[in-house]
matplotlib code that plots the C-alpha trace (Angstrom):
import matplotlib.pyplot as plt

x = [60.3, 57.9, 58.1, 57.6, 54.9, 53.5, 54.3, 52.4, 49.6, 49.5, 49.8, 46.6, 44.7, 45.3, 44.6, 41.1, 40.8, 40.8, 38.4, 36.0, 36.1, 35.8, 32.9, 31.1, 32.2, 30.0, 27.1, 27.2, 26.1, 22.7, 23.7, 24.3, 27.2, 27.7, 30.1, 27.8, 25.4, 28.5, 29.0, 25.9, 26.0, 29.1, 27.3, 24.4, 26.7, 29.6, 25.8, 25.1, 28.1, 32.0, 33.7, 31.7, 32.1, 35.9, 35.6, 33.4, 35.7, 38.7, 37.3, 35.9, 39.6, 41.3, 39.0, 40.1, 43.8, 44.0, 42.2, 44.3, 47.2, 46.2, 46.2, 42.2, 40.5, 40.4, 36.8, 35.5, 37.4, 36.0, 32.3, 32.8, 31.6, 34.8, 34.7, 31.1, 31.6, 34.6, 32.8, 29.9, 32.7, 34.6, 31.5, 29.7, 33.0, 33.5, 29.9, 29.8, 33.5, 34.9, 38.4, 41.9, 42.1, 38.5, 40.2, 42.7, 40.5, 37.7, 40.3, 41.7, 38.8, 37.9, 40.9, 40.8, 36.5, 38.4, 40.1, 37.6, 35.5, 37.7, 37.7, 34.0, 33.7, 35.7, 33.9, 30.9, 31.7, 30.3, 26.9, 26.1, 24.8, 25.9, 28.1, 26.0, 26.8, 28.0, 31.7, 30.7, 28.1, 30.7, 33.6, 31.8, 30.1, 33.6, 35.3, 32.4, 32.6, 36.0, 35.6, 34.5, 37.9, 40.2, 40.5, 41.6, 38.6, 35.7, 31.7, 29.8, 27.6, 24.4, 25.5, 25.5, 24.0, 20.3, 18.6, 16.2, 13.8, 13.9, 13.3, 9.7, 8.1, 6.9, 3.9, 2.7, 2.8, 1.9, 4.0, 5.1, 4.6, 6.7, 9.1, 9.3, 9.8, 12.8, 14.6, 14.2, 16.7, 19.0, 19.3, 21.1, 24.3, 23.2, 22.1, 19.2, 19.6, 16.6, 18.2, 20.6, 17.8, 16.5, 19.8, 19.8, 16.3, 17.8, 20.7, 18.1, 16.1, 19.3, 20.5, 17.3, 13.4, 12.8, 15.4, 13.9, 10.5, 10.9, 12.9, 10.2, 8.0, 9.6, 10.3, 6.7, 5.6, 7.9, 6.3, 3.2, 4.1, 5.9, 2.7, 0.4, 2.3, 2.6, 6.3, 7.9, 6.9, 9.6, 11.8, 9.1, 9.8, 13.3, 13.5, 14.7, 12.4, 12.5, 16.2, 16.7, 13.5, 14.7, 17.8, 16.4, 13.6, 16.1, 18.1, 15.7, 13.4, 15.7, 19.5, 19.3, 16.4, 16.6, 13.9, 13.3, 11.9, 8.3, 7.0, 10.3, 8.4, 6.4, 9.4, 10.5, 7.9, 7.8, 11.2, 10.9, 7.7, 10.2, 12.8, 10.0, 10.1, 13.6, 14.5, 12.9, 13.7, 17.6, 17.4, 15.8, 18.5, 21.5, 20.3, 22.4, 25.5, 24.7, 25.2, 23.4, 20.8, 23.2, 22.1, 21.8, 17.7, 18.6, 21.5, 19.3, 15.9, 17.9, 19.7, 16.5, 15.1, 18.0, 18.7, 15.2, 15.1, 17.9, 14.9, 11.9, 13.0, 9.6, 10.1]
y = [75.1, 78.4, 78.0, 74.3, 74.8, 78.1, 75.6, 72.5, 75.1, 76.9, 73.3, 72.2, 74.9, 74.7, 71.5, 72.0, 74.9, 72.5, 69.9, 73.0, 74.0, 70.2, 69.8, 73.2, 71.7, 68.5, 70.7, 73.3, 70.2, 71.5, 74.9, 74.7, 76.7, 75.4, 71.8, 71.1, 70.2, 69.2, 66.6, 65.4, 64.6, 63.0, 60.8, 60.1, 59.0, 57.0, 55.2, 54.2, 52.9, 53.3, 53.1, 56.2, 58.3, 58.4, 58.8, 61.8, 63.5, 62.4, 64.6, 67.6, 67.5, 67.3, 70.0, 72.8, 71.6, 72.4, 75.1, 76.5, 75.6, 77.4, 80.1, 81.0, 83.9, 82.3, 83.8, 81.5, 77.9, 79.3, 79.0, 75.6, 76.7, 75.0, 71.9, 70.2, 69.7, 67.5, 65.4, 64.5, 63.5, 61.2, 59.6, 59.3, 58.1, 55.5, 54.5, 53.5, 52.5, 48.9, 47.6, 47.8, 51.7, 53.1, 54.5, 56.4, 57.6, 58.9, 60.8, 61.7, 62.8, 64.9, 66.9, 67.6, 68.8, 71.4, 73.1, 72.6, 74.6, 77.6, 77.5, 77.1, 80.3, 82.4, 81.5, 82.4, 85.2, 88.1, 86.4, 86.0, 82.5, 80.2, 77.1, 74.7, 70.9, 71.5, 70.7, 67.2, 66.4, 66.9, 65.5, 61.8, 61.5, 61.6, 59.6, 56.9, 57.1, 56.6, 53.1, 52.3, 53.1, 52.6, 49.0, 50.0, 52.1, 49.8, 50.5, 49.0, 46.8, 48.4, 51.0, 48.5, 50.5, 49.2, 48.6, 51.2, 48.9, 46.5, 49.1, 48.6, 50.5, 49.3, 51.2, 48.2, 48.5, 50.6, 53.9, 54.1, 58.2, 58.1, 56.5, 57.9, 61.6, 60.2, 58.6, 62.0, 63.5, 60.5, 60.7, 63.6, 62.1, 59.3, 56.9, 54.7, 53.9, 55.0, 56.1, 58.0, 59.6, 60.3, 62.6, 64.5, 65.4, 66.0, 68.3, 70.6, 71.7, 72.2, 74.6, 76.8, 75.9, 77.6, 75.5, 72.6, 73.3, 74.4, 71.2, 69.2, 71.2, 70.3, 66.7, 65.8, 67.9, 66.5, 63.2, 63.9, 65.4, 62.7, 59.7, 61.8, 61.7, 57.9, 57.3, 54.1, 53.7, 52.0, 54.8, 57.3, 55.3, 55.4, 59.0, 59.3, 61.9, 63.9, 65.0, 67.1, 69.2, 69.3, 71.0, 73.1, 74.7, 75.8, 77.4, 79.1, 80.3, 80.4, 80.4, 83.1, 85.0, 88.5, 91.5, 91.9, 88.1, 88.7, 85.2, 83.1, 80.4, 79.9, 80.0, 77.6, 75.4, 75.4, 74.7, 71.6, 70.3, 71.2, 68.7, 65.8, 65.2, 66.3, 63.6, 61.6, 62.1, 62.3, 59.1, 57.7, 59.4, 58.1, 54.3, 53.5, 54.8, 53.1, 56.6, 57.9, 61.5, 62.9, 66.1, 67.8, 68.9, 71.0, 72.6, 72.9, 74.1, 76.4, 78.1, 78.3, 80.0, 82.3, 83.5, 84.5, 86.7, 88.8, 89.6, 89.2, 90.4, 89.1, 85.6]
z = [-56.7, -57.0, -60.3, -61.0, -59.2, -61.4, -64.7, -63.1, -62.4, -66.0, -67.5, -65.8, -66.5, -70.2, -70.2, -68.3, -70.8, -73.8, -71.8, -71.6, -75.0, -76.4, -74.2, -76.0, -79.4, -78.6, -77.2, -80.3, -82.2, -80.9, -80.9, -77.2, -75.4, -72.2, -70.9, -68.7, -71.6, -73.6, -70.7, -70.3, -74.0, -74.0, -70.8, -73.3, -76.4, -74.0, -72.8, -75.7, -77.0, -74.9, -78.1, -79.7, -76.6, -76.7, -80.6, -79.6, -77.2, -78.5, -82.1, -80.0, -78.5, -81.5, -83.1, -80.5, -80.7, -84.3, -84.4, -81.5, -82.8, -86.0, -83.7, -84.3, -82.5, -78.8, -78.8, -81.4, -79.7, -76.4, -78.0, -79.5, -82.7, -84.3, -83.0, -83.7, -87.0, -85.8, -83.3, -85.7, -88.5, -86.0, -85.1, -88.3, -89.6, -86.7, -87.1, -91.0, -91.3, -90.5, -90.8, -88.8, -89.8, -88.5, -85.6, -87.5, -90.5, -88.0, -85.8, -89.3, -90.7, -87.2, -87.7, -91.6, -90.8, -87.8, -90.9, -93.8, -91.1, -91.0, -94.4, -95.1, -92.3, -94.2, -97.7, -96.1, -93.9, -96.2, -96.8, -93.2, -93.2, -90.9, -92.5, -89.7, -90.5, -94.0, -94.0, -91.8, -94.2, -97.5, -95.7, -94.8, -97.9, -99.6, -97.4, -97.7, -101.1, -101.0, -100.1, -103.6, -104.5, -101.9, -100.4, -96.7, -97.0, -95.7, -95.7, -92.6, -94.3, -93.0, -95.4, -98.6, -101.8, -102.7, -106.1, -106.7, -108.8, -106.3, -103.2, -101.6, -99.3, -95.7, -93.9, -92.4, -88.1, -85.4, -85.2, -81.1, -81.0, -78.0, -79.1, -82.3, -80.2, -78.0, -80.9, -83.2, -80.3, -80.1, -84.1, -83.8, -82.5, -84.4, -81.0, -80.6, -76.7, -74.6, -71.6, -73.8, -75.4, -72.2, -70.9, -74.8, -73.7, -70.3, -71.5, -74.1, -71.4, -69.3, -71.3, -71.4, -71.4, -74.7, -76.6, -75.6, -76.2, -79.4, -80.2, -79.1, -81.2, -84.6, -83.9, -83.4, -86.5, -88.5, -87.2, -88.1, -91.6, -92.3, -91.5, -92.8, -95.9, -96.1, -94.6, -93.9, -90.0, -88.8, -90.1, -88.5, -85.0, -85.3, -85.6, -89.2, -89.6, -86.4, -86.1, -88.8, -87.5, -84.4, -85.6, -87.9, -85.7, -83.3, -85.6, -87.7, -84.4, -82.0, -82.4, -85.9, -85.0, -84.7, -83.4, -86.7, -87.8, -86.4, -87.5, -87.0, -85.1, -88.1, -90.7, -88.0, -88.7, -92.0, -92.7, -90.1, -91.9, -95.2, -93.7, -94.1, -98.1, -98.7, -96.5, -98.0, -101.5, -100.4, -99.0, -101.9, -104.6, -102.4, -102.0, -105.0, -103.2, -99.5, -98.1, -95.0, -95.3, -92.2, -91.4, -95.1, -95.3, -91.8, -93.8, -96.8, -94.7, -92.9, -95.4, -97.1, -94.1, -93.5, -97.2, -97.5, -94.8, -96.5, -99.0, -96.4, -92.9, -90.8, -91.6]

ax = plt.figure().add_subplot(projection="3d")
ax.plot(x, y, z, "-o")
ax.set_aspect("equal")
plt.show()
């Protein structure tokens, strides 16, 4: 009996082990160690939409399985650091699939991003530059490109490619500032639901004042930059060029600072102002394939940051 008991007991606390660590693989999506956050997110996401939530967990769960059954350091899977790349592939994928096999091809797709993560660690490992959102952004452009090729395959038709010489630009409107703010944070994890918006605010600050004021900080330069350039406002107010900024702030002046980088908050700005046009010009070379920016100026922007500062140290 003792020791049905001691294997019940061992058997639940592995499993609310590997809750934990999913939970810190959806909150390092903003760099964030900590479930409580990771819950709170998960609360925003299910909000928006039920169907994304259980993508979302079920991908940060199947993240830390593989990586634990690949037997990686527990350190690493205790952070989360191997499972956010997982969560935003299941989702992105659910999000601009459609067909009988989204389900599987997300959950898939979550599972294949868990080891083209360890792989992209250890390709990177002796640079010391952080892979970020890189192995997410590669594997669902692939996949979504796959559709041109593969029947079972099936774009979401708000991803349909466009005709560059028949692409025209709308400034017309009012630009909601608020708005614009809220929806740069819901972007992230790709969500345009107010009060979901709300709790991702919510969660930031949660896990520590700084982080959240810096975040704030980007997305409403990035804002700015981005209609004082001429942007398309409606993209503006949906937060198409706030999220990116938000992400890259926080890891250029926060999350890889060091003693050493004396004027990181204004590298940080930079690179988030930085995040503006190569959005923009992204979006405008990939049109013709009807695939989405995802999260590729941060990754460029901050590798920019971060490589430079082999060379330049203050920055």
């Amino acid at each position: 009996m003792y020791g049905n008991r001691q294997t019940k007991s061992l058997s639940g606390g592995k499993f609310f082990s590997i809750i934990v660590e999913s939970l810190k693989g959806i909150s390092q999506v903003i760099f964030i160690e900590n479930a409580i956050t990771g819950l709170l997110l998960l609360i925003a996401i299910t909000i928006s939409s039920y169907y994304i939530g259980i993508i979302s967990l079920l991908s940060a769960i199947i993240g830390t399985l593989v990586k634990k059954i690949g037997g990686t350091d527990d350190n690493s899977i205790g952070k989360g650091l191997l499972g956010y790349n997982s969560v935003l592939t299941g989702m992105a994928l659910a999000l601009f699939l459609s067909g009988p096999y989204m389900w599987m091809i997300a959950l898939v797709g979550s599972a294949v991003a868990a080891i083209f993560t360890a792989a992209m660690m250890h390709i990177m490992k002796r640079t010391g530059i952080p892979i970020l959102t890189f192995p997410f952004i590669i594997l669902t452009w692939f996949i979504l490109l796959a559709s041109y090729k593969l029947t079972e395959i099936r774009l979401n038709t708000k991803l349909l490619p466009h005709n560059l010489t028949d692409w025209k630009l709308n400034i017309a409107g009012e630009i909601e500032l608020i708005d614009g703010i809220f929806n740069g944070f819901g972007q992230v994890f790709f969500l345009d639901n107010t009060l979901s918006e709300i709790i991702i605010v919510i969660a930031v600050f949660w896990a520590g004042k700084r982080l959240g004021v810096y975040a704030l900080i980007g997305n409403v330069v990035a804002i700015s930059i981005a209609y004082l350039l001429g942007g398309e406002h409606s993209l503006i107010a949906l937060g198409t060029y706030g999220y990116n900024a938000i992400l890259t702030i926080i890891a250029v002046s926060v999350v890889f600072k060091t003693e050493h980088n004396r004027f990181a908050f204004f590298s940080g700005i930079i690179a988030a102002c930085l995040t503006v046009p190569i959005t923009a010009g992204l979006g405008t070379f990939l049109l013709p394939y009807g695939l989405p920016v995802l999260t590729f100026p941060f990754v460029l922007c901050s590798w920019l940051v971060l490589s430079a500062r082999k060379v330049t140290p203050n920055l």
